[in-house]
C-alpha positions in Angstrom: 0.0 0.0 0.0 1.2 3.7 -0.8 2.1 5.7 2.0 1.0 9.0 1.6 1.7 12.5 3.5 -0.1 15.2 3.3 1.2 19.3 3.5 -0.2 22.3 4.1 0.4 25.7 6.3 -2.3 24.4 8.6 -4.7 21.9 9.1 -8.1 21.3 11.8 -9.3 22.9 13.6 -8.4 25.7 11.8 -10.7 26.8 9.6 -10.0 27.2 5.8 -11.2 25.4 2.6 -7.7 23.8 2.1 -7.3 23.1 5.5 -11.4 21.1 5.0 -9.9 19.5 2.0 -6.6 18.2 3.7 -9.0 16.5 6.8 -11.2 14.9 3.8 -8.7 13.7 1.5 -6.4 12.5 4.7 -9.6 10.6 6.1 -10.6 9.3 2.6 -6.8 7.7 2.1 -7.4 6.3 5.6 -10.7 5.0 4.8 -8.5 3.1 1.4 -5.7 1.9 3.5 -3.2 3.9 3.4 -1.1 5.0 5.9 -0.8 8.4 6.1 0.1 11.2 7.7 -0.7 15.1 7.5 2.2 17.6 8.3 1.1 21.3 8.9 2.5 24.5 10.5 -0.5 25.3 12.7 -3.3 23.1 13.8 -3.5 20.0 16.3 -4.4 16.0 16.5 -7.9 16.5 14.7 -8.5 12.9 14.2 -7.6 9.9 16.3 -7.5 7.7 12.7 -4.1 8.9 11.8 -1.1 10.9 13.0 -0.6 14.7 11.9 2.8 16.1 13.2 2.9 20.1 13.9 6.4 22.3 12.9 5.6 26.2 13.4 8.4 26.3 10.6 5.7 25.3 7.8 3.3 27.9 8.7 2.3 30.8 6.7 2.8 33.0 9.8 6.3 32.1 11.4 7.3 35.3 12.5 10.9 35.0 11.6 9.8 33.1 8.1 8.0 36.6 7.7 10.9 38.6 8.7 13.1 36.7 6.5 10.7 37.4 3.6 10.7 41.1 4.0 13.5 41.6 2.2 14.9 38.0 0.7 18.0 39.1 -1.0 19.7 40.8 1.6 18.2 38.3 3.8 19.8 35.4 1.6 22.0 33.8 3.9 18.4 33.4 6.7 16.4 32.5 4.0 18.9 30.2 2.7 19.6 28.4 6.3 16.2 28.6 7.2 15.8 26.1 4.0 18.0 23.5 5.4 16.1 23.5 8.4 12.9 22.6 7.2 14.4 20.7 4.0 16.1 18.3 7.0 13.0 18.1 9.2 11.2 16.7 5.8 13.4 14.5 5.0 13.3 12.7 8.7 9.8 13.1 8.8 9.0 11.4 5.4 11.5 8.5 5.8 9.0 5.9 5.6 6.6 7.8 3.3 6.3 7.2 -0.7 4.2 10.1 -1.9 4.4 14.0 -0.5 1.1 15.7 -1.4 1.7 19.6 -1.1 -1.5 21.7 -1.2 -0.6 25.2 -2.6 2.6 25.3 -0.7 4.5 25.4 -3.9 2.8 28.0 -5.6 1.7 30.7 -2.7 4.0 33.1 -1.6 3.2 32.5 2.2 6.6 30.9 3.3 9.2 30.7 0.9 11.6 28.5 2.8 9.4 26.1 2.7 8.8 26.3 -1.2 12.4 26.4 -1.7 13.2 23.2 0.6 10.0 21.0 -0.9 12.0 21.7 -4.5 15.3 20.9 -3.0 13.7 17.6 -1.8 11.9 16.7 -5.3 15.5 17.0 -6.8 16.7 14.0 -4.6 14.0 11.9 -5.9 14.0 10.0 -2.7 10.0 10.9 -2.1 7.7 11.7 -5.3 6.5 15.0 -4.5 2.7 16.3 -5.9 2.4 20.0 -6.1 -1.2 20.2 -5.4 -2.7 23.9 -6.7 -5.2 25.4 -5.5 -4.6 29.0 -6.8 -1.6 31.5 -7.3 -1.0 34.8 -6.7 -0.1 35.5 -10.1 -3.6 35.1 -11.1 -4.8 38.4 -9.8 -4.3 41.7 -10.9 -3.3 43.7 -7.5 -0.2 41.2 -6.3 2.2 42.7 -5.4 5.4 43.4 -7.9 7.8 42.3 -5.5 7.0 38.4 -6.1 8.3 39.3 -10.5 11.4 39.4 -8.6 14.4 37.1 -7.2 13.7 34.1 -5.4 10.3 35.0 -5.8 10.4 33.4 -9.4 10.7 30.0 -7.7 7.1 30.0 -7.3 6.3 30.0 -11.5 9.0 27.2 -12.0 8.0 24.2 -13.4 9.8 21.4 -11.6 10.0 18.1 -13.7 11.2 16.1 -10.6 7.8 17.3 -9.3 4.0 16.4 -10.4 1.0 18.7 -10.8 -2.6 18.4 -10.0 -5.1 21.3 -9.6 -8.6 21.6 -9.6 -10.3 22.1 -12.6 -9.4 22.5 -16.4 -9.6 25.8 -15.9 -6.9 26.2 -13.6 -4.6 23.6 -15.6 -4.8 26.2 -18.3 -3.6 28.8 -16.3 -1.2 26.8 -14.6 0.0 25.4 -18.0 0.3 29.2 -19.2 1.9 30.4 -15.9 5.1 27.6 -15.9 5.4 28.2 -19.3 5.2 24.7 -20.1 2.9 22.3 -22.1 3.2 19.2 -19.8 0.5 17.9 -18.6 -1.5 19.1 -15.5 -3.7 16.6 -14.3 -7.2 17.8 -13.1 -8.4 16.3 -10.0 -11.4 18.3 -8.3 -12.1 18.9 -5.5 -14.9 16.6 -3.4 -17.8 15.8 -1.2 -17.9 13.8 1.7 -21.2 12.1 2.0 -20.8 10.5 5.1 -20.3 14.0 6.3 -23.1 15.9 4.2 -25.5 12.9 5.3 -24.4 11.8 8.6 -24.2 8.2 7.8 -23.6 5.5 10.0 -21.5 2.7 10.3 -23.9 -0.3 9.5 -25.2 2.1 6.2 -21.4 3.1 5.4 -20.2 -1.0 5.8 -22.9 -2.1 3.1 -22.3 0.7 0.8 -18.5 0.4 0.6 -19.3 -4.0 0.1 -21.8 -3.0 -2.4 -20.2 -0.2 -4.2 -23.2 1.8 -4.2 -21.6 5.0 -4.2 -20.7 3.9 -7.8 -24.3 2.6 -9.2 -25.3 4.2 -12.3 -28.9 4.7 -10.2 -29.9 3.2 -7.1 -33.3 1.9 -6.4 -34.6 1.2 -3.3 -37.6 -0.3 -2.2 -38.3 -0.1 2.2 -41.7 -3.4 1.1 -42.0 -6.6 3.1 -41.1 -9.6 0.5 -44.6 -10.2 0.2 -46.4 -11.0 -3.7 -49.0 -8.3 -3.2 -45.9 -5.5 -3.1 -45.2 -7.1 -6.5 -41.0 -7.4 -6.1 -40.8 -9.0 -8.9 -41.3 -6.4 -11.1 -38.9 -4.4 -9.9 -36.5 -6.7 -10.3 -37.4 -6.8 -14.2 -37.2 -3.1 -14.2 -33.8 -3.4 -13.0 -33.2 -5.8 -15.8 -34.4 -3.7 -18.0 -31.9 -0.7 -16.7 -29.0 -3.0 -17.3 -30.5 -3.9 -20.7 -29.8 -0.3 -21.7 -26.3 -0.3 -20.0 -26.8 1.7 -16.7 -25.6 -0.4 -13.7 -28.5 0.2 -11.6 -28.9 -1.6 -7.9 -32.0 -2.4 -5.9 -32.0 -2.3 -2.2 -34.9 -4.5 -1.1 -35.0 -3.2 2.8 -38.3 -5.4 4.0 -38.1 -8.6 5.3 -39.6 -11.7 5.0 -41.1 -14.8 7.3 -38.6 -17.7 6.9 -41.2 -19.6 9.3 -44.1 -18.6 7.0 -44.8 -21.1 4.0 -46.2 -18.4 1.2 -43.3 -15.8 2.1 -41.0 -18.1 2.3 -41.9 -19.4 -1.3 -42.2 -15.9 -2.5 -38.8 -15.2 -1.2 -37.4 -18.1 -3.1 -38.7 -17.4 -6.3 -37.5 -13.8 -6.1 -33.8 -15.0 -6.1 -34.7 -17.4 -9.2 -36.2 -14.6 -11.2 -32.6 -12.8 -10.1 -30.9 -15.4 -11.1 -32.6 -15.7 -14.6 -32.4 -12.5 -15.2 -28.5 -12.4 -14.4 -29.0 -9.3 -11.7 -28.3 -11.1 -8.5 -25.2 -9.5 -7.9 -27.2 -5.8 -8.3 -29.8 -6.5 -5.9 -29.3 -6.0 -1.9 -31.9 -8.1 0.4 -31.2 -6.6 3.7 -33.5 -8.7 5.5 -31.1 -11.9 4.5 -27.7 -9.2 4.4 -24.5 -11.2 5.6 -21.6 -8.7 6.0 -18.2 -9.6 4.7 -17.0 -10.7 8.4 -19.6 -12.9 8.6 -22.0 -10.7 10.6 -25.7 -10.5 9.8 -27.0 -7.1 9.4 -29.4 -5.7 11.3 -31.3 -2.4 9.9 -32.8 -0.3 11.8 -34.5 2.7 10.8 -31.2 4.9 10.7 -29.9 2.6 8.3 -32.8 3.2 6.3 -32.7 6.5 6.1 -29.3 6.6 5.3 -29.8 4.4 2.3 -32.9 6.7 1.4 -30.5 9.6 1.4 -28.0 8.1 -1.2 -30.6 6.7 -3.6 -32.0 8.1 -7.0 -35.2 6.8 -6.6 -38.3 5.2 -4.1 -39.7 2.7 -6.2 -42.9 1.1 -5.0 -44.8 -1.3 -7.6 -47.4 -2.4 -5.3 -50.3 -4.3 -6.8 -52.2 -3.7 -3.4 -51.8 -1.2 -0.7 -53.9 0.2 2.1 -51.7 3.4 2.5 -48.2 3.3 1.6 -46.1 5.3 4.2 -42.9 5.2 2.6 -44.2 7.3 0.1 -44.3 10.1 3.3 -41.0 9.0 4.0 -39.4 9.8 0.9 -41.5 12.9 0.5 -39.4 14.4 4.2 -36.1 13.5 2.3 -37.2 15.2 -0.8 -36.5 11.5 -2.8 -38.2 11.2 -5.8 -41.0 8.6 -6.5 -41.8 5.9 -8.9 -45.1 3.9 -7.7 -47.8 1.9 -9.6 -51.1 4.2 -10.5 -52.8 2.2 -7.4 -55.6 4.7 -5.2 -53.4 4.7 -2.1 -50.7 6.0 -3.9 -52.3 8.4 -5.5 -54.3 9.8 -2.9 -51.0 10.5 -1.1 -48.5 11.8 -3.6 -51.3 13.3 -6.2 -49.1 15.0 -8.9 -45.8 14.6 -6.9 -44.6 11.1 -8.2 -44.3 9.5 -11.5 -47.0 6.4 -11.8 -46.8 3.6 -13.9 -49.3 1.0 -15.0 -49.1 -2.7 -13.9 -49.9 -3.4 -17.3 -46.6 -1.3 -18.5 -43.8 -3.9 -19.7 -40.5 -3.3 -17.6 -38.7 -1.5 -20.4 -41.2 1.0 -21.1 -41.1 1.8 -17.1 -37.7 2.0 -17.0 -37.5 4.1 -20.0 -40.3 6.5 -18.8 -38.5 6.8 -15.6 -35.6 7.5 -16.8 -37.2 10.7 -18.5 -39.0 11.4 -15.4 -35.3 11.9 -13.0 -34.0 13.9 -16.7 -36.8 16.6 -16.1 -35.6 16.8 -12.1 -33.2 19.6 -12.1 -32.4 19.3 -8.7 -32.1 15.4 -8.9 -29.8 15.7 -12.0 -27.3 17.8 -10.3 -27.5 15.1 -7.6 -26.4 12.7 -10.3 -23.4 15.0 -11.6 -22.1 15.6 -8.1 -22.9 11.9 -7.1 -20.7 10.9 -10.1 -17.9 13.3 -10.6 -17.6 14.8 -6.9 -17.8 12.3 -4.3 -14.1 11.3 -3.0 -14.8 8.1 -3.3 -15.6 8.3 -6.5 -12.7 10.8 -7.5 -10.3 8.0 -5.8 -11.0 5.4 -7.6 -11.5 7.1 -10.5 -8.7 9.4 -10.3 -6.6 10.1 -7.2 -5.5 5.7 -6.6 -4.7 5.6 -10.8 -2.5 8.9 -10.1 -0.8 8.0 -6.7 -0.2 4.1 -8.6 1.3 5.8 -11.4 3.7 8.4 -9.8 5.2 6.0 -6.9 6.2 3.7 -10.1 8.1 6.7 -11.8 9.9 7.4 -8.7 10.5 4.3 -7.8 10.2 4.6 -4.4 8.3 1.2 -3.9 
């Protein structure tokens, strides 16, 4: 496993949007495996997951840093020993470390020892260092002349025994146009947390991560006992019929069923055949019969429902038969959009706030239909986007483990 560091000029509890970036991305390599480590200036022990080490030199207010930076060419000898310093520390504290991740370090103008000393140490090639931009001074019309000047310059060099990430084409663009260079930039945004954003717990969070449902094309879920009159079956076939046109759906089934019961028992049965058949079984979560990895059977309770409400695309209820149909209400208090057969009970609830479909409908022609129904939700499809492109988990797999896999075999370091 890569071990990764992470730098900044602070970190939790103070309050920043880097510093909120370096806690999530620290926590999400923690959450992969990784041991890892953040390394800031100011800040404390905000996590118990993982160590973060504290050196006043790396901070963006060091008052002697500052004085030093006043006037850097008369003041070449300090800023030039004050280099060592922290080029030393670095290189003990990174000893067992394969990848150096610095936010914005190496292109702000906050502490120049340390941007001098994190290029000294790229050049030994004995850690891969990422220069990970945020933004630069340059960018803006009113910063101040003094940084066109000697060392100053240091902070528009392109480094080749250094990589590059920042946050959006955008910035690669002016990054690009900035080192004067047409190597590649590589864009990895910034993210989303959602067990932060929807307070998940740890029985919801265990079955996501087994279940990869943070990576489903769209995510079905449906809260009904496994009983024939709530008509499962077809939503298995609609699932089917959302693989048929190559979107890797999942269902969560979150009722239950009566193993001691002969008819539910049956039922229950012939809902994994149909799975089977239809070559969806490994797209479809039974929580009722949920076995975790370690061997422990699942138990959800009504937190772990709502938490898999809350990361779905979509409440889909095909009863043939209802006498009310309170998870329609429950969906309507998270603002989760509904799919439900045109049955009274239904309608008398939702009225013209759900899409309906007719028993008689064939699955394809419901899944198509619904399909166009989330397309016309503005607020659902910018759920998708962010879902898809802005989720760390997603931007790890997707992006951030290729890049860390790829850079520790350039340097060699593993």
């Amino acid at each position: 496993m890569i071990n990764v560091a992470i730098l900044h000029y602070s970190c939790p509890p103070v309050i920043g949007g880097v510093e909120e970036i370096v806690r999530q991305q620290a926590s999400l390599l923690y959450r992969y495996y990784h041991p890892v480590k953040v390394i800031a200036g100011s800040g404390s022990q905000f996590t118990e997951d993982f160590a973060v080490e504290i050196n006043p030199l790396l901070s963006s207010r060091n008052s002697e840093i500052l004085q030093l930076q006043q006037n850097p060419t008369e003041n070449h000898e300090g800023i030039r020993e004050m280099t060592g310093t922290i080029l030393k520390y670095l290189k003990g504290s990174l000893q067992n470390f394969d990848i150096l991740i610095a936010h914005n370090v190496l292109s702000m103008h906050y502490n120049l020892p340390l941007t001098l000393a994190l290029h000294k140490l790229a050049n030994t090639k004995t850690i891969k260092v990422v220069n990970w931009n945020h933004d630069s001074p340059y960018f803006y019309k009113n910063y101040s002349k003094e940084i066109e000047e000697k060392p100053w310059l240091i902070l528009k060099k392109y480094n080749p025994n250094i990589s590059y990430i920042t946050i959006s084409p955008s910035r690669a663009k002016e990054f690009q146009a900035l080192y004067k260079t047409k190597k590649e930039i590589t864009v990895i945004p910034n993210g989303i947390g959602p067990i932060r954003v929807f307070s998940l717990g740890k029985t919801a969070m265990r079955l996501i991560k087994e279940n990869n449902l943070f990576t489903a094309g769209l995510l079905m879920i449906q809260p009904s006992r496994l009983h024939s009159r709530k008509n499962v079956e077809l939503s298995i076939e609609v699932l089917r019929a959302f693989h048929g046109k190559g979107i890797q759906a999942k269902l969560i089934l979150a009722g239950a069923y009566d193993p001691h019961e002969r008819k539910t028992s049956h039922y229950y049965n012939k809902l994994k055949d149909l799975a089977e058949s239809l070559q969806v079984q490994k797209h479809i979560i039974i929580l009722g019969d949920y076995v975790f990895e370690s061997g422990e059977k699942m138990i959800a309770d009504w937190d772990t429902i709502r938490d898999l409400y809350q990361i779905s695309d979509l409440l889909f209820m095909p009863s043939k038969q209802e006498g009310f149909g309170i998870p329609l209400l429950e969906a309507g208090m998270l603002k989760l959009p509904i799919a439900c057969s045109d049955i009274d009970p239904f309608k008398s609830i939702a009225g013209k706030d759900a899409f309906y479909f007719s028993l008689k409908d064939r699955p394809k022609e419901i899944a198509e239909n619904v399909l166009e129904y989330l397309e016309q939700l503005r607020p659902h499809r910018m759920y998708r986007k962010v879902f898809r492109n802005y989720l760390w988990d997603n931007i790890y797999n997707d992006l951030l483990k290729p890049f860390l896999e790829k850079n520790v075999n350039i340097s060699g370091s593993v």
